[in-house]
C-alpha positions as CSV (number, residue, x, y, z in Angstrom):
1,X,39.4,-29.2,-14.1
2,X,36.5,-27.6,-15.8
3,X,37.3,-25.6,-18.5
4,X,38.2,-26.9,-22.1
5,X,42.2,-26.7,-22.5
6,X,43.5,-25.0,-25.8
7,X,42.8,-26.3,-29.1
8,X,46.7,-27.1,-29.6
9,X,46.8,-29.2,-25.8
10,X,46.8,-32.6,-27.8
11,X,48.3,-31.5,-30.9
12,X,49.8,-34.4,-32.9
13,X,49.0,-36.8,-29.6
14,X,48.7,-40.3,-31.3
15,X,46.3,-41.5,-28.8
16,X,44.4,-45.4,-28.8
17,X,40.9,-45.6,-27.9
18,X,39.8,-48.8,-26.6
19,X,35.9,-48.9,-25.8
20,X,32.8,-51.1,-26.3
21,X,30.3,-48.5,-26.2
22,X,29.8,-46.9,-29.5
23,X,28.8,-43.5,-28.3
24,X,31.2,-43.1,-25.8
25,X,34.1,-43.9,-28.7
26,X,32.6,-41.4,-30.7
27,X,32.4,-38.9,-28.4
28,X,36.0,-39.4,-27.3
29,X,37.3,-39.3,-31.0
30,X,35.8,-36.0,-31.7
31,X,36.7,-34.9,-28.5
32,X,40.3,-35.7,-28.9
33,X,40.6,-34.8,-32.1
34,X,39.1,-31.0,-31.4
35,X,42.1,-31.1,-29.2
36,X,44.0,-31.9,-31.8
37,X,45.2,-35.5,-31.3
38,X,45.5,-37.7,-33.8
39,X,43.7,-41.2,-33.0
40,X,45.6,-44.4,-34.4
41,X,42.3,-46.2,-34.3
42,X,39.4,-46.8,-31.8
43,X,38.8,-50.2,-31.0
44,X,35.4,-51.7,-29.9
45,X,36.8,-55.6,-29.1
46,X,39.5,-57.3,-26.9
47,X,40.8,-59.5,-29.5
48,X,41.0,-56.6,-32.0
49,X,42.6,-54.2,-29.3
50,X,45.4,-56.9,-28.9
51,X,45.8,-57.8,-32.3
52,X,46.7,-54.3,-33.4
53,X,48.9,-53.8,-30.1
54,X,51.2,-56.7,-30.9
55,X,51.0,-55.5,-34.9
56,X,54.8,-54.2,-36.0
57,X,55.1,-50.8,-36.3
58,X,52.4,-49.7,-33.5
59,X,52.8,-47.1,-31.3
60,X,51.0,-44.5,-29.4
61,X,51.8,-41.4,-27.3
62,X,48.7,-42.2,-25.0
63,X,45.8,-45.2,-25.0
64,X,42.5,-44.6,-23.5
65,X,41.2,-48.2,-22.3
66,X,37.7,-49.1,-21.2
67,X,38.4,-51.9,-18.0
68,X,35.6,-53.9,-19.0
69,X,35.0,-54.2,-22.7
70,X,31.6,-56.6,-23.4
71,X,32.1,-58.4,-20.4
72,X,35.8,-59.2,-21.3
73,X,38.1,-57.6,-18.7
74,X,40.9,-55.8,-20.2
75,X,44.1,-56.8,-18.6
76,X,46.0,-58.8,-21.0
77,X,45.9,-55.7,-23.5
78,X,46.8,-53.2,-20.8
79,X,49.7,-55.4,-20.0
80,X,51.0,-55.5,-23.6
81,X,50.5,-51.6,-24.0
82,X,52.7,-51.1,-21.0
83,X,55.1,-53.7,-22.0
84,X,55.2,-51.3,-25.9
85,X,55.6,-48.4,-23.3
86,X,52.3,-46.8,-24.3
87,X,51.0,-44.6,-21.1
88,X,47.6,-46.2,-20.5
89,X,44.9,-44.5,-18.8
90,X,41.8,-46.2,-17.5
91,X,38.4,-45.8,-18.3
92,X,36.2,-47.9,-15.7
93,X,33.2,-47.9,-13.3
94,X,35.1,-50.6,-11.3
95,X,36.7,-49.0,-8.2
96,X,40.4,-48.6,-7.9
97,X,41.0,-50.9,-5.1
98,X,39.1,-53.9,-7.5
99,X,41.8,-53.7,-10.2
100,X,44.9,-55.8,-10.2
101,X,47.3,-54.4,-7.8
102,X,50.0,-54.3,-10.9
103,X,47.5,-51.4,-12.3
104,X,47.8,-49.1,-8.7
105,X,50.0,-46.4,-10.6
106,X,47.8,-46.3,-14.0
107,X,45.5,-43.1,-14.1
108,X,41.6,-44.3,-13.8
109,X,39.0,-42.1,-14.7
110,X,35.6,-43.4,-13.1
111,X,33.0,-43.5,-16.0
112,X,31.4,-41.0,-16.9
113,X,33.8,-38.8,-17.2
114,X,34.3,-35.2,-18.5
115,X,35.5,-34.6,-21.8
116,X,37.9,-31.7,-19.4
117,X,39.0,-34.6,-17.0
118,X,39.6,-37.1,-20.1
119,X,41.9,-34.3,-22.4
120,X,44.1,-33.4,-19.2
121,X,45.0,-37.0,-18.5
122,X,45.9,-37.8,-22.0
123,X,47.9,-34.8,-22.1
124,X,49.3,-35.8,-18.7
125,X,50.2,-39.4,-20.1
126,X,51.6,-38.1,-23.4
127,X,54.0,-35.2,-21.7
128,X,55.4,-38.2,-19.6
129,X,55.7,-40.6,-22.6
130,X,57.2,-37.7,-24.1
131,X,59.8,-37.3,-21.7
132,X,60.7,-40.8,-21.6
133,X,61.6,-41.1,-25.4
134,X,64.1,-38.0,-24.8
């Protein structure tokens, strides 16, 4: 996909960002949010990322999550989001076959990745999360 989806293909998407590098956060928030979703927060640290996942009340149509966030890999928060019922894409310059085998079914976007390719699968993730809550 290459062309930039409609300004309402997020709308009201409460999406998680999870990411270590600064400028790729930022650039996903405003990215996002031109799309119209609405970010819950945007996370920089493991420990932080898990605290707020296991908070009461949380909840997310979509979470964006860097694999490998300052040398700490991610999978204890990925579990808990998928445990919550949050759809969880990856973010990752690992390849596919490297992650845990549990992970097979999650989407993975290799870094970089396109703001294009990064909108479609968090629309993708929030029309099935969607669905499920029906």
């Amino acid at each position: 996909m290459n062309a930039i989806l409609p300004e309402s293909a997020l709308n009201g998407c409460r999406t998680l960002i999870v990411e270590d590098e600064y400028f790729i956060a930022v650039l996903l928030e405003r990215s996002l949010q031109d799309q119209g979703a609405n970010i819950v927060a945007s996370l920089g640290r493991l420990s932080d990322a898990l605290e707020f996942a296991r908070s009461d009340g949380f909840s997310a149509d979509a979470a964006l999550v860097d694999v490998n966030l300052d040398g700490e890999m991610s999978f204890e928060l990925i579990d808990q989001l998928i445990s919550r019922s949050v759809p969880v894409i990856l973010l990752s310059g690992y390849d596919k076959h490297l992650l845990p085998t549990r992970f097979a079914g999650l989407p993975q976007l290799q870094k970089p990745a396109s703001m294009p390719q990064v909108i479609a699968a968090v629309r993708d993730a929030a029309s099935v999360s969607s669905k499920q809550a029906e």
